[in-house]
N, C-alpha and C positions, 0 to 999 in steps of 0.2 A: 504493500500500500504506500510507502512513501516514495518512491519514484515517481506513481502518479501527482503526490504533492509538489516533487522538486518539479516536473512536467507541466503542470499546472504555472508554478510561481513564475518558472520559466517565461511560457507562454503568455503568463496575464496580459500582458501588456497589449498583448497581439489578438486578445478574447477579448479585451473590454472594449474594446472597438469605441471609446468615446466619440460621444456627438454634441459636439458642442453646439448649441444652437446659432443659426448664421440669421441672413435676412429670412422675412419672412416670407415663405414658400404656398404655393397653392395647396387644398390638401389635400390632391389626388396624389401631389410626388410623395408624400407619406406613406403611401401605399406600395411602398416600393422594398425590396426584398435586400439585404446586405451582403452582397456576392462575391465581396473583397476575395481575390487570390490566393493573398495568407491566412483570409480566417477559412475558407474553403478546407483548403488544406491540412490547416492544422487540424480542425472536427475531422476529417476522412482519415488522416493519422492517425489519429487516440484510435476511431472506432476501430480499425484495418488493424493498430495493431491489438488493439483488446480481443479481434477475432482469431488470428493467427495464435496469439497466445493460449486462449480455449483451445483450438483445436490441437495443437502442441499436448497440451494439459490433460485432455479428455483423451486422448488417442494414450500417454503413459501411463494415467490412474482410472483412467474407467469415464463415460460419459457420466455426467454431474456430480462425480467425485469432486471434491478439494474445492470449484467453486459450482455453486449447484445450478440447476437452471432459473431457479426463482433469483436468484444473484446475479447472473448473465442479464436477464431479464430486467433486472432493477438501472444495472448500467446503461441498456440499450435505453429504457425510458429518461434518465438523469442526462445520456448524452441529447436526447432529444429535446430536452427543455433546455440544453445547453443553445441549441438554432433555433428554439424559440425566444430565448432572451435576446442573443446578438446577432439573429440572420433574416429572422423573419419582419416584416415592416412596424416590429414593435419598438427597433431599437430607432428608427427615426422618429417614429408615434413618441415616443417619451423624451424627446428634443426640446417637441412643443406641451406635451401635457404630464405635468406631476401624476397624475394618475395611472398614465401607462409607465410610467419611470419606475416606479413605485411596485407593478407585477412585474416586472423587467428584473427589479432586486430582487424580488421575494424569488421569483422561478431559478434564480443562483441561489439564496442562499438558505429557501427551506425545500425544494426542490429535486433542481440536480445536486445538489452539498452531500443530501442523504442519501440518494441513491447511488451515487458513485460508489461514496465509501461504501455500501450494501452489497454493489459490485464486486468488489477489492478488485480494481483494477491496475494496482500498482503490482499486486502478486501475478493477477495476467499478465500483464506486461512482459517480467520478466518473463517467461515463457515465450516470449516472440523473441530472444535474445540465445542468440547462441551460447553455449556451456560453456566456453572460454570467456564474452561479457559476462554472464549472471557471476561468475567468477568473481571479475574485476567490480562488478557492481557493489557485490556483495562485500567488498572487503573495503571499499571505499566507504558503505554505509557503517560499517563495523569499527572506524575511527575514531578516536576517543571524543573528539570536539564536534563533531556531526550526531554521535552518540547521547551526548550532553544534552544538546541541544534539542535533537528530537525528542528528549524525555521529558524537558522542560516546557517545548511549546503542545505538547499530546499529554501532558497532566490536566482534568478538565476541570481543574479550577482556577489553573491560567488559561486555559480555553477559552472559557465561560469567560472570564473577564475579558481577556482578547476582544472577542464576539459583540462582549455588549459594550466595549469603548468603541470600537469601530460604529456599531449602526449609530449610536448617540452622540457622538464627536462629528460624522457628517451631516447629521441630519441639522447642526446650527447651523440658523440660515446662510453667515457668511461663508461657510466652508462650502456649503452644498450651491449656495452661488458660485463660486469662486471652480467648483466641477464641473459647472456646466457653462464658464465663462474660457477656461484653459485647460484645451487638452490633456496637458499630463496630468494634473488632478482629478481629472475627471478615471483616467486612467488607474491612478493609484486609489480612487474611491472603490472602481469594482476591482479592483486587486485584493482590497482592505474586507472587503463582503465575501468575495467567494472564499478569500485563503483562509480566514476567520471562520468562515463558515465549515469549512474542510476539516480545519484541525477540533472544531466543536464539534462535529459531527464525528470526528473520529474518535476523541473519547469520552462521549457519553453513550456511543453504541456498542462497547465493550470490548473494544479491539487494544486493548492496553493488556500484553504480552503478563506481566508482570503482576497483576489482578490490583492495584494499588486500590482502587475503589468498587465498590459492587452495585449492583443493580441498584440500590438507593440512593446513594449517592447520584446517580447516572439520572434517575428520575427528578429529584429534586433539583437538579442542573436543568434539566428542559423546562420545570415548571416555573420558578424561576426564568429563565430564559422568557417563558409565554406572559409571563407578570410584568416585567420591564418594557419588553415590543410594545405590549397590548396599552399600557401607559402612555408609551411614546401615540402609538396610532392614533388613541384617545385626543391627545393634545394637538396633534393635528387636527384631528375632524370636528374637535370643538371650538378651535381657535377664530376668534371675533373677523379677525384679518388676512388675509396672503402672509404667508413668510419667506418665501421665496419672490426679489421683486423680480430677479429675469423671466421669471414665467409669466408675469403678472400680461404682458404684451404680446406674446409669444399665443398663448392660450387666448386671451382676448379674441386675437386675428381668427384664429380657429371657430369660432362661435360661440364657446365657452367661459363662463363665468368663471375668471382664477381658484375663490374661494370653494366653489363647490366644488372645481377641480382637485384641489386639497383637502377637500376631508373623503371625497371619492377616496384618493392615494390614503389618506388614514388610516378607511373603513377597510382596504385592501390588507394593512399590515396589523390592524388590532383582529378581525374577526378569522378569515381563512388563514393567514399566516400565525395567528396563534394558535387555531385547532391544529396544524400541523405538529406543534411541538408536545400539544393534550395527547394526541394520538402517538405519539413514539411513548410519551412519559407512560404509557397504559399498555402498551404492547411492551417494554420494558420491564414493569410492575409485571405484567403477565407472565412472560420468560421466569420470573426473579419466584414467583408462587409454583407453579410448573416443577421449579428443580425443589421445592421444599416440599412438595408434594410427591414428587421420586423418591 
């Protein structure tokens, strides 16, 4: 699984496809699909090699041995909301409207985030890598300072924190202005979402080798987690005013009223974005009763 994270961090830059918002556009060219070269490629990579890696994998331990098909399955859907956030015409739709911005984040980072890791597509990975790479890979990860490190950012109560400095640090208005005013921030905002997201979703779904914490812990980290968003969403969709003024004209042109545009984007991250996180904390809790009932 961490290959796909250093793959990922790698890549952000090149995923987050920032749009910064320009003049204002008709809004049929909204409708328009994100066909970039490199992000083409990069999504056809991840999937090609997460496929080769399976069949590597299934062809030495047995079909849906080591990773199952309900996990293959989780990835193909996580990659797919991966070209729904940055390919399909939502990522220009969310230029102009805080509200498509807003399902743009949420489908990285409650979304594809957990179905990735559901996948483990870092352990497929290596499987598309020849036994002399998985080798060198392997021994590079096994580093004492690489080591450290991923212990420290995959403990989930720096996770968790990680997670929820990231979504509450951009969502001030000058920051979240300031991403959709200049490229690289806008860039480093969905870096800050997804890779935050990754490493949360990696250890409160119980993939920490080492057992430091147990299914409780893991639960009260998500629910928690659905406590603070749901807050944040809240203050959005209640707030008197726009808090974002680059939208405030951008949305205008479009035929939309800023303000209801923003508590739309609220109502998107306190309700369905917070059942996402109710729903792992309960199938978590379920796992955690299941084995005390073995």
């Amino acid at each position: 699984m961490r290959a796909l994270i250093l793959a990922l961090a790698a890549a952000a830059p090149l995923l987050a496809g920032a749009h910064t918002p320009e003049a204002v556009v008709p809004a049929a060219s909204l409708w328009r699909w994100n066909l970039a070269p490199w992000l083409v490629f990069l999504l056809l990579a991840a999937a090609a090699a997460y496929g080769v890696g399976l069949r590597r994998l299934w062809r030495n331990a047995g079909r849906g041995r080591g990773v199952s098909w309900q996990q293959a399955g989780a990835f193909a859907v996580g990659w797919l909301a991966l070209v729904a956030a940055l390919v399909s015409p939502l990522d220009p739709l969310g230029s102009r409207l805080f509200s498509a911005h807003m399902v743009q984040h949420e489908l990285l980072m409650v979304v594809a985030a957990p179905l990735m890791v559901i996948g483990r597509p870092l352990a497929t990975w290596t499987w598309a890598l020849s036994p002399a790479q998985r080798r060198i890979v392997g021994r590079w990860f096994q580093a004492r300072g690489w080591a450290g490190l991923w212990s420290a950012l995959t403990d989930p109560l720096v996770a968790w924190a990680l997670h929820a400095l990231a979504l509450w640090a951009w969502h001030i208005p000058a920051a979240f202005d300031a991403a959709l005013l200049h490229e690289g921030w806008h860039i480093l905002q969905h870096v800050s979402f997804l890779g935050t997201a990754l490493f949360f979703w990696w250890a409160v779904l119980g993939h920490d080798p080492r057992g430091r914490y147990g299914p409780g812990h893991s639960a009260a980290y998500l629910f928690t987690t659905m406590l603070h968003t749901a807050a944040l969403g809240a203050l959005l969709s209640l707030a008197p005013t726009p808090w974002y003024a680059r939208y405030i004209p951008l949305t205008g042109a479009l035929g939309f009223d800023p303000l209801e545009d923003q508590q739309l984007g609220g109502l998107v991250m306190w309700v369905p974005a917070g059942l996402a996180y109710v729903i792992a904390a309960l199938a978590v809790i379920g796992q955690m009763l299941t084995r005390v009932r073995a």
